[in-house]
C-alpha positions as CSV (number, residue, x, y, z in Angstrom):
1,X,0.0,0.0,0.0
2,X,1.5,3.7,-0.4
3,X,2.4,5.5,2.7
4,X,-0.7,7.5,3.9
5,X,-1.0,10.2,6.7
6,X,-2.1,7.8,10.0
7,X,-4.4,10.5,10.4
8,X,-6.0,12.0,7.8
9,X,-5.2,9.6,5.1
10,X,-3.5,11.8,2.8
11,X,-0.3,10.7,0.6
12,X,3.1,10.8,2.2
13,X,6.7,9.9,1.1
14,X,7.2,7.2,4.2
15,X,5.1,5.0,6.2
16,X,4.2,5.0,9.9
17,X,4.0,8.8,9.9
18,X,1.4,11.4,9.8
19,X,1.2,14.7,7.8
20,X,2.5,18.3,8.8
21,X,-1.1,19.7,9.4
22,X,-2.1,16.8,11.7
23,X,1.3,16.7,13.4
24,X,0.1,20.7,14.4
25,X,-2.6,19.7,15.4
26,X,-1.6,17.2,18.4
27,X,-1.2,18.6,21.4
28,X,1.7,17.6,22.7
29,X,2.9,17.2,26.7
30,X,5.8,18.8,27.2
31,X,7.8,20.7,30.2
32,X,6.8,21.9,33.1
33,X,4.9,19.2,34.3
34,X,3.7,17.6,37.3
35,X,6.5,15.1,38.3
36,X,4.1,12.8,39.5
37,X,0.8,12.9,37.2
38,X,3.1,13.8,34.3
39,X,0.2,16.2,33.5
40,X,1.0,20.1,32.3
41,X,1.9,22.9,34.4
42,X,1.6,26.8,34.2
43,X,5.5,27.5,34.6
44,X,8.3,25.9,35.4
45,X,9.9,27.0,39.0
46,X,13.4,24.9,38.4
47,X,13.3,21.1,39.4
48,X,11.0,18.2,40.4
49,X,7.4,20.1,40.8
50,X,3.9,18.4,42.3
51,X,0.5,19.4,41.0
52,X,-1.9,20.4,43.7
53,X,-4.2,17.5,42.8
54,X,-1.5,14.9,43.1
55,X,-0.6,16.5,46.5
56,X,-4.4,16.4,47.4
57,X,-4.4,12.6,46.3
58,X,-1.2,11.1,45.9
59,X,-1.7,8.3,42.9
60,X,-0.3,4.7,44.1
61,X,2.2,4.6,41.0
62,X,5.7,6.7,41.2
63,X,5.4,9.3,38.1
64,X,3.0,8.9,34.6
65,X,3.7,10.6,31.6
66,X,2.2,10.7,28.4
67,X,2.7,12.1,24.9
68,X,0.1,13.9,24.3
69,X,-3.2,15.6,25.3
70,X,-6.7,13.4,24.8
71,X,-8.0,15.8,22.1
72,X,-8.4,16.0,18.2
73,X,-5.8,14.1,16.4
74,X,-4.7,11.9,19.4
75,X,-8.3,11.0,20.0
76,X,-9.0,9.6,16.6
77,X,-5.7,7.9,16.5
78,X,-5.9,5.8,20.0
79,X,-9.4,5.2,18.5
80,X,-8.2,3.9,15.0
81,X,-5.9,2.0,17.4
82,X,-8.3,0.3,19.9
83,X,-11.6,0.2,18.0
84,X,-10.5,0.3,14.1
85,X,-8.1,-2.4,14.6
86,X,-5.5,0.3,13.1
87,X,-2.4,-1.1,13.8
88,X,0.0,0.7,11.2
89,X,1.0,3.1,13.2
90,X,2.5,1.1,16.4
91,X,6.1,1.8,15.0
92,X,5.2,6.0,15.7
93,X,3.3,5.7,18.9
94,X,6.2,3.6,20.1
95,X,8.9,6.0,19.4
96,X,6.5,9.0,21.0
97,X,6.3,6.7,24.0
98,X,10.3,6.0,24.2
99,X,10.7,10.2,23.8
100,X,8.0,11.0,26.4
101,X,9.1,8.2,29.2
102,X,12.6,8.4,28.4
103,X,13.1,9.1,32.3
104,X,11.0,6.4,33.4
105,X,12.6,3.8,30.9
106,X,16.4,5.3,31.9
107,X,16.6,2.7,34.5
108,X,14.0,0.3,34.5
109,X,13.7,-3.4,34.6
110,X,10.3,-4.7,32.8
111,X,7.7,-3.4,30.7
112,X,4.1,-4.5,31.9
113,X,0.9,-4.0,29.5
114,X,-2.4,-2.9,31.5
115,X,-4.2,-6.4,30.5
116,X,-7.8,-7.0,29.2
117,X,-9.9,-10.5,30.3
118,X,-9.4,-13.6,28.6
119,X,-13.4,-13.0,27.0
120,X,-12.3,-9.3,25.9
121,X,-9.2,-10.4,24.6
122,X,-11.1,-13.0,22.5
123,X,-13.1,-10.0,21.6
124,X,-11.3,-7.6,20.2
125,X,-8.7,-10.1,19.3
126,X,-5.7,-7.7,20.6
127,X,-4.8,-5.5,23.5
128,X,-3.7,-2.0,22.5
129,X,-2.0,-1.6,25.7
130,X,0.2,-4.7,24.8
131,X,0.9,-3.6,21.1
132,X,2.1,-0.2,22.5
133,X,4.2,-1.8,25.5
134,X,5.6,-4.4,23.1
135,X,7.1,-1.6,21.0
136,X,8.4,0.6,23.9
137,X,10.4,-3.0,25.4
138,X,11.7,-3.5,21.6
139,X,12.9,0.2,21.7
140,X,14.3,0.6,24.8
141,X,15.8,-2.8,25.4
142,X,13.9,-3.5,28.3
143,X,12.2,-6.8,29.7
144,X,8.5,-7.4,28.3
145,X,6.2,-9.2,30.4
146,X,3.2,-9.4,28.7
147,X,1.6,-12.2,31.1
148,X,2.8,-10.7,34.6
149,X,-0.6,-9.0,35.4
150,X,-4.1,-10.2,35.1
151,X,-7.6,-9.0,34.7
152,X,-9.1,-11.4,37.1
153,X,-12.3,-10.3,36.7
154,X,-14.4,-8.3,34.2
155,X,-15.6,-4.8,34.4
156,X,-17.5,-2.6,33.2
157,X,-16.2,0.1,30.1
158,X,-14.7,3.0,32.0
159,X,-15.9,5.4,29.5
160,X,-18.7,7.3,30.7
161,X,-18.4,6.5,34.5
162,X,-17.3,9.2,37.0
163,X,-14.0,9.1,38.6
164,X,-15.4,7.6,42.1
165,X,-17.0,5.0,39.6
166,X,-14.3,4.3,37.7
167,X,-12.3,3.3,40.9
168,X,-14.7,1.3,42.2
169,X,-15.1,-0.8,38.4
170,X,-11.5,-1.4,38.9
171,X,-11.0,-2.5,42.4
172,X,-9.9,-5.9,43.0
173,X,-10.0,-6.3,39.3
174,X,-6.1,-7.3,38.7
175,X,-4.0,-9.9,40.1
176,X,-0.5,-11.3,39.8
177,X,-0.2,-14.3,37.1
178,X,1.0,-17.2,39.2
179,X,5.3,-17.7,38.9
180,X,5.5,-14.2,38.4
181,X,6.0,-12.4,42.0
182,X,10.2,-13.5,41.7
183,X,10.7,-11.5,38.5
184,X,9.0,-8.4,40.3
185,X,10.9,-8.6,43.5
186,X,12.9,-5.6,43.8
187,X,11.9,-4.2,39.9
188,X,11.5,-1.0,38.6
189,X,8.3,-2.0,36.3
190,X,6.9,0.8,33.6
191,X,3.3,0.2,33.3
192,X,1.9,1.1,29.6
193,X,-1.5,1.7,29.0
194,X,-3.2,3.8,26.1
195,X,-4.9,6.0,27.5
196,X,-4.7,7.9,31.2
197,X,-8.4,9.5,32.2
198,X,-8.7,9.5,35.8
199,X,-5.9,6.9,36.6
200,X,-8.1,5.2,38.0
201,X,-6.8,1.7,36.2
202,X,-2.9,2.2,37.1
203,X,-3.7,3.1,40.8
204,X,-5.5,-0.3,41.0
205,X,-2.4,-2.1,38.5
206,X,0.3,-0.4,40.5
207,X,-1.1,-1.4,44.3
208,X,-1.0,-5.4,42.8
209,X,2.4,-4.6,41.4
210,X,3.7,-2.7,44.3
211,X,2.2,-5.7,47.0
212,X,4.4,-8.3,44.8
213,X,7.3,-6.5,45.8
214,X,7.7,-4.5,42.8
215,X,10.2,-1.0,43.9
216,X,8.4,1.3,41.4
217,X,5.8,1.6,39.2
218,X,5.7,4.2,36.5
219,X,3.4,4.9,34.3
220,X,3.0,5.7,30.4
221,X,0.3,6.2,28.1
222,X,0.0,7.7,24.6
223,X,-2.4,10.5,25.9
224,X,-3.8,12.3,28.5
225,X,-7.3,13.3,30.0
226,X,-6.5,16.9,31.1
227,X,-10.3,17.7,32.0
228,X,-10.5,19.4,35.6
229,X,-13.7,17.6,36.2
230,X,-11.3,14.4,36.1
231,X,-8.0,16.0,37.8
232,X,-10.1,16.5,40.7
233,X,-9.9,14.0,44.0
């Protein structure tokens, strides 16, 4: 096939890359940030800074960051990616993950996916979150451990539900696969996931790791929910 825009289709000279108009139009995270949320900031005031919701509700991972903002371009392409079963552009998203956690990757040990159910995974057929961590491992020459964490049970779709809800859908919901608890003893784990809204998933995902023994847990996602209503404890 010849090399199309990921985004809006148009031709290009190389594949697994979008235009110049859509590239303009993602909104990408960049310092100052919140050291812990990974979300954006005002102005930067020299060094580490905390957010005031992460100091009003400090999450149970170490630090998240994402690439970009959950808005216009980015939107469509997660969807293309988790819905459309668009999977060309897993070679870009990976890179943009690599740049945007480079800190988090600097010295860590595995690369866990956020993982669907068995019956979801039948599903859809894929996990997103497992594509995307697949190509940050492959990139950063870390660990992957696809199968470390489970979805022990199944919950409802997060989309739509509040953020009290959406902690509630997700407790209890993840569990340790059985043989793995040695290989997260002591480990600095990045968890990948697609998407960040409330962080309401990688609270529950980083409590399971942390409770194996694992030493951090990072977080990062190819976008971010910036929406106050969700910020807020």
């Amino acid at each position: 096939m010849p090399p199309l825009c990921l985004a809006c289709h148009r031709p290009l000279a190389a594949h697994s890359a979008i235009c110049a108009r859509c590239w303009a139009e993602i909104d990408f995270i960049r310092a100052p940030l919140c050291d812990c949320l990974g979300i954006p900031l005002p102005f930067d005031i020299g060094g580490p800074m905390i957010s005031a919701a992460a100091a009003a509700d400090p999450p149970d991972y170490d630090r998240a960051r994402a690439v970009a903002r959950f808005d216009g371009v980015m939107r469509e392409l997660v969807h293309d990616l988790k819905f459309r079963d668009r999977h060309d552009g897993r070679r870009l998203f990976g890179q943009w993950l690599v740049d945007a956690g480079g800190e988090l990757l600097a010295d860590a040990d595995i690369v866990v996916p956020v993982p669907l159910t068995r019956t979801r995974l039948a599903g859809r057929r894929f996990n997103q979150s497992a594509i995307l961590a697949q190509e940050v491992a492959q990139l950063s020459r870390r660990r992957y451990e696809p199968l470390a964490l489970l979805r022990r049970r199944r919950t409802r779709p997060q989309v739509g539900l509040s953020r009290a809800q959406r902690r509630d859908n997700v407790a209890g919901a993840f569990a340790i696969a059985d043989g793995k608890r040695q290989e997260l003893a002591s480990a600095k784990v990045v968890l990948v996931d697609d998407v960040i809204t409330t962080g309401a998933t990688a609270r529950a995902c980083a409590r399971v790791l942390k409770r194996a023994g694992a030493a951090r847990v990072d977080v990062l996602a190819l976008a971010l929910v910036t929406d106050a209503a969700f910020l807020s404890p």
